[in-house]
C-alpha positions as CSV (number, residue, x, y, z in Angstrom):
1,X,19.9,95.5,22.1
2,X,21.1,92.2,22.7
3,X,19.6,89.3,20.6
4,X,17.6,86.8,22.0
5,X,18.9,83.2,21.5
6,X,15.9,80.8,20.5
7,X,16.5,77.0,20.8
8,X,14.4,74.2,18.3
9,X,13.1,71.3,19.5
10,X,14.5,68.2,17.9
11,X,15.4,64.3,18.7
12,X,18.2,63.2,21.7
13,X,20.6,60.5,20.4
14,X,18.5,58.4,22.8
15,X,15.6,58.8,20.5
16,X,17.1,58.2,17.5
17,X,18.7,54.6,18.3
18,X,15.1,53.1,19.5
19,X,13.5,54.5,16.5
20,X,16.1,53.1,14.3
21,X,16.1,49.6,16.3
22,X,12.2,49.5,16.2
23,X,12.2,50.4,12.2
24,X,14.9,47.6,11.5
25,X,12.4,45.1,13.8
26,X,9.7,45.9,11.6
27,X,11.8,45.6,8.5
28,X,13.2,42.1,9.6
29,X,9.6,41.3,10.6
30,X,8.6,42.2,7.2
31,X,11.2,40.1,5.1
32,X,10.8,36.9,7.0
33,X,7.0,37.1,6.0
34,X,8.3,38.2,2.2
35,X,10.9,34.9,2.5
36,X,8.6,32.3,3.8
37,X,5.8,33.2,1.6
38,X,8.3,33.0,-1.2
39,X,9.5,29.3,-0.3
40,X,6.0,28.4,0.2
41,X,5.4,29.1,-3.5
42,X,8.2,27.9,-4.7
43,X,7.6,24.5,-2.7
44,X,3.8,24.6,-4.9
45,X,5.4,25.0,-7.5
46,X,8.4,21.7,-6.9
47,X,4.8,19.8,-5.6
48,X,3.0,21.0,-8.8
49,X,6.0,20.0,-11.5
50,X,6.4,16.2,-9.8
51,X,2.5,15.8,-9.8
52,X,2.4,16.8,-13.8
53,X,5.6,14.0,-14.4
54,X,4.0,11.2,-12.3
55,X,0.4,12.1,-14.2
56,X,2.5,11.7,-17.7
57,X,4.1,9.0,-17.0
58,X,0.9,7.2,-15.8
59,X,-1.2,8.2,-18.4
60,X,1.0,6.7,-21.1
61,X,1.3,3.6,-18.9
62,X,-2.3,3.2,-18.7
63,X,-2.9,3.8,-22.5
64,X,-0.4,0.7,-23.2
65,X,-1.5,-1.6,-21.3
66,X,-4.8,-1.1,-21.6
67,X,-4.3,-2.7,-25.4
68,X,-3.0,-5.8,-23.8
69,X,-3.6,-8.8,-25.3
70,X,-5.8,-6.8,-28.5
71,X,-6.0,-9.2,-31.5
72,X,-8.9,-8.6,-34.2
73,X,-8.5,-11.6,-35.7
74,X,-9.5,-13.6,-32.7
75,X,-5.8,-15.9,-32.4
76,X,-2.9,-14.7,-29.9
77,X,-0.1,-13.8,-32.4
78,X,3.0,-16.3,-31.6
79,X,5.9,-14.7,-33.2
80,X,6.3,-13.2,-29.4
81,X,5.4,-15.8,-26.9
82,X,2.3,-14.4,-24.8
83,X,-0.6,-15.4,-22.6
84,X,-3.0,-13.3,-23.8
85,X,-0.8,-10.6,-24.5
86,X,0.9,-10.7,-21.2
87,X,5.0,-11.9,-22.2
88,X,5.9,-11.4,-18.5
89,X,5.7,-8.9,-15.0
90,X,7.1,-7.9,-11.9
91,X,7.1,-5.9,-8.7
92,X,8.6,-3.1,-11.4
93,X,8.5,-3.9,-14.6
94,X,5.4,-5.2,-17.5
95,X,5.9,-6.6,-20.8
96,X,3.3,-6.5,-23.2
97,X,1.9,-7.2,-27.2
98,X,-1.0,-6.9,-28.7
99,X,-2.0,-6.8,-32.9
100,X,-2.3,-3.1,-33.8
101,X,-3.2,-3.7,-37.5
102,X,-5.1,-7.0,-37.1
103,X,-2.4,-9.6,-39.5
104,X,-1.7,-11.5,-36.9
105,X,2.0,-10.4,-35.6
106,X,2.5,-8.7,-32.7
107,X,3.8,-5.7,-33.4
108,X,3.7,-4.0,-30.7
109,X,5.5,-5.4,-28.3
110,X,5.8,-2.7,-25.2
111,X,7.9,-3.4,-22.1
112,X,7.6,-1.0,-18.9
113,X,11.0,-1.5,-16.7
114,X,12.6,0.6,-14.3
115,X,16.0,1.5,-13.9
116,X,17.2,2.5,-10.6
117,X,20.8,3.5,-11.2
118,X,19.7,6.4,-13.1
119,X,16.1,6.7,-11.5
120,X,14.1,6.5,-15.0
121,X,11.4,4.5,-15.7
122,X,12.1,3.1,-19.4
123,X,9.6,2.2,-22.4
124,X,11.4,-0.3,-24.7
125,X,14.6,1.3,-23.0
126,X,13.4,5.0,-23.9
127,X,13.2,6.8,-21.0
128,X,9.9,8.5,-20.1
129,X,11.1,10.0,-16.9
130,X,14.0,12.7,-16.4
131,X,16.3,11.1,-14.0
132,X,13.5,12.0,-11.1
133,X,11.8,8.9,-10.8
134,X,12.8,7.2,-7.3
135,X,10.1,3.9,-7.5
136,X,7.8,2.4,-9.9
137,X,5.3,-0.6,-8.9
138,X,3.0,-2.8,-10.9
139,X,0.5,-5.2,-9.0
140,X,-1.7,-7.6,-10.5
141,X,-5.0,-8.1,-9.6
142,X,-7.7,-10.8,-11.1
143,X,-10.9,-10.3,-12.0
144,X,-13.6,-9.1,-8.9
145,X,-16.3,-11.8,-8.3
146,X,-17.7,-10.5,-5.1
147,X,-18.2,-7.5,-3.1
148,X,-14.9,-7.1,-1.8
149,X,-11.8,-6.2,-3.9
150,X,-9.6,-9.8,-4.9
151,X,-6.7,-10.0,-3.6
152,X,-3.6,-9.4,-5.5
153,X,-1.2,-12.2,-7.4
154,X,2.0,-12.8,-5.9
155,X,5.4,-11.3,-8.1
156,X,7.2,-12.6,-4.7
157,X,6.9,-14.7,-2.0
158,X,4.7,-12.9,0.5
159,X,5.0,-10.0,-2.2
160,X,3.0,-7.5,-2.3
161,X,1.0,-8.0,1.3
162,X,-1.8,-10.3,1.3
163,X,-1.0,-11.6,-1.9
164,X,-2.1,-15.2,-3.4
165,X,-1.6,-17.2,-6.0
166,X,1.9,-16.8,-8.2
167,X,1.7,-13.8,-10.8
168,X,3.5,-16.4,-13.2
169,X,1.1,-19.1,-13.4
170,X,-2.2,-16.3,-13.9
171,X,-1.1,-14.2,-16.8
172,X,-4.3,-15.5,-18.0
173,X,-6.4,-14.4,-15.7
174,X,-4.9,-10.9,-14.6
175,X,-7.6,-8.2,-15.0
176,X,-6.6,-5.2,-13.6
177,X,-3.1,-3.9,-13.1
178,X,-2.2,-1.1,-10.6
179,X,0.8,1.4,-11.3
180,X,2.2,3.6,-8.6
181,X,5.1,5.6,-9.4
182,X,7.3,8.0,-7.0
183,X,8.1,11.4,-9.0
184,X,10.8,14.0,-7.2
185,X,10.7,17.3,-8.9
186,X,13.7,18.3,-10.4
187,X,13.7,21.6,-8.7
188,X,14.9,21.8,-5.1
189,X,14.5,24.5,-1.8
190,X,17.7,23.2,0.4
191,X,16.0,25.8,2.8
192,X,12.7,24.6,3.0
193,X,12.2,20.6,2.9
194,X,14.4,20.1,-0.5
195,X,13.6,18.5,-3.6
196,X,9.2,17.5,-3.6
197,X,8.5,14.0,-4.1
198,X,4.7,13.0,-5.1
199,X,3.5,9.4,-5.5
200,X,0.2,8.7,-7.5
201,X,-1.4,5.5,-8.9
202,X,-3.7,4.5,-11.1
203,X,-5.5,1.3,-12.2
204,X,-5.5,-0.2,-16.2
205,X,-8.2,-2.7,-17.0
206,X,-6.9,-5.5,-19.7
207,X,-10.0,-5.1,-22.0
208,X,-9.3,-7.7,-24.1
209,X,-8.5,-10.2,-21.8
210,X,-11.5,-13.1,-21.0
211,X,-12.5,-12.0,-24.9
């Protein structure tokens, strides 16, 4: 007898194209997600390691020149010349001494400067940045009498804004000094906005001074 010939359903060439175009949709679809969630941490993480360098470099800022102008023995050492600890400041850079051991010399004697060839901010010329720090800047501020917060002394004409009274001729009566510093992480997403760059402040009172 003669044999039957049976035929299987299966896909056309038609088929098979779409399908494959629609699975390699998804798939793109699916690994621009996976990339831009990737990048997104990655930018946390740049963020997170410039906030952690700026909060170092503050905090041992603040320690220092919160000692300002610290002598036990109740006279202002004069081996370095001072006003009450202060030697001298600027728009970036604070010089200070104070008597750690209470015999009368000053020595400690701390200066804050900034270099901005090689983007470090220095202590005593010891670098406490990593070649990431982009701006650094100290302002002075006297002691508040009212309600509203004094306004700050001059380092520059007209400099900072709404400044008054010469930094120079008020060692004496600075207060309260204000450091902001501009940290870029030293990672970097060429992609995705570059290299972070945080800037945080913080505020030192002189404790000793008006002693």
């Amino acid at each position: 007898m003669p044999k039957k010939t049976s035929y299987q359903a299966g896909f056309t060439l038609l088929e098979i194209l779409v399908s494959t175009g629609l699975s390699l949709t998804l798939l793109g679809a699916i690994y621009a997600v996976f990339r831009a969630q990737t990048h997104t941490v990655k930018g946390q993480e740049s963020r997170m390691e410039a906030h952690e360098y700026a909060l170092s470099v503050l905090d041992t800022i603040v320690r220092e020149i919160r000692n300002t102008g610290y002598f036990p023995s109740g006279v202002a050492c004069t081996n370095v010349a001072n006003t009450n600890g202060v030697v001298s400041g600027g728009a970036q850079s604070f010089r200070l001494v104070y008597d750690a051991d209470a015999d009368g010399t000053c020595e400690e004697d701390v200066a804050f400067t900034y270099d901005s060839t090689n983007r470090e901010v220095l202590r005593n010329g010891v670098p406490l940045t990593d070649g990431n720090a982009t701006d650094i800047q100290f302002t002075y501020y006297p002691q508040q009498t009212g309600l509203g917060a004094p306004a700050p002394y001059c380092v520059a004409t007209g400099v900072p804004s709404g400044c008054t009274g010469p930094l120079s001729a008020n060692y004496s009566k600075v207060q309260r000094i204000n450091i902001a510093i501009t940290i870029q992480a030293k990672s970097s997403d060429t992609e995705f906005g570059g290299q972070s760059t945080i800037t945080m402040s913080s505020s030192a009172d002189l404790r000793n001074h008006g002693l």
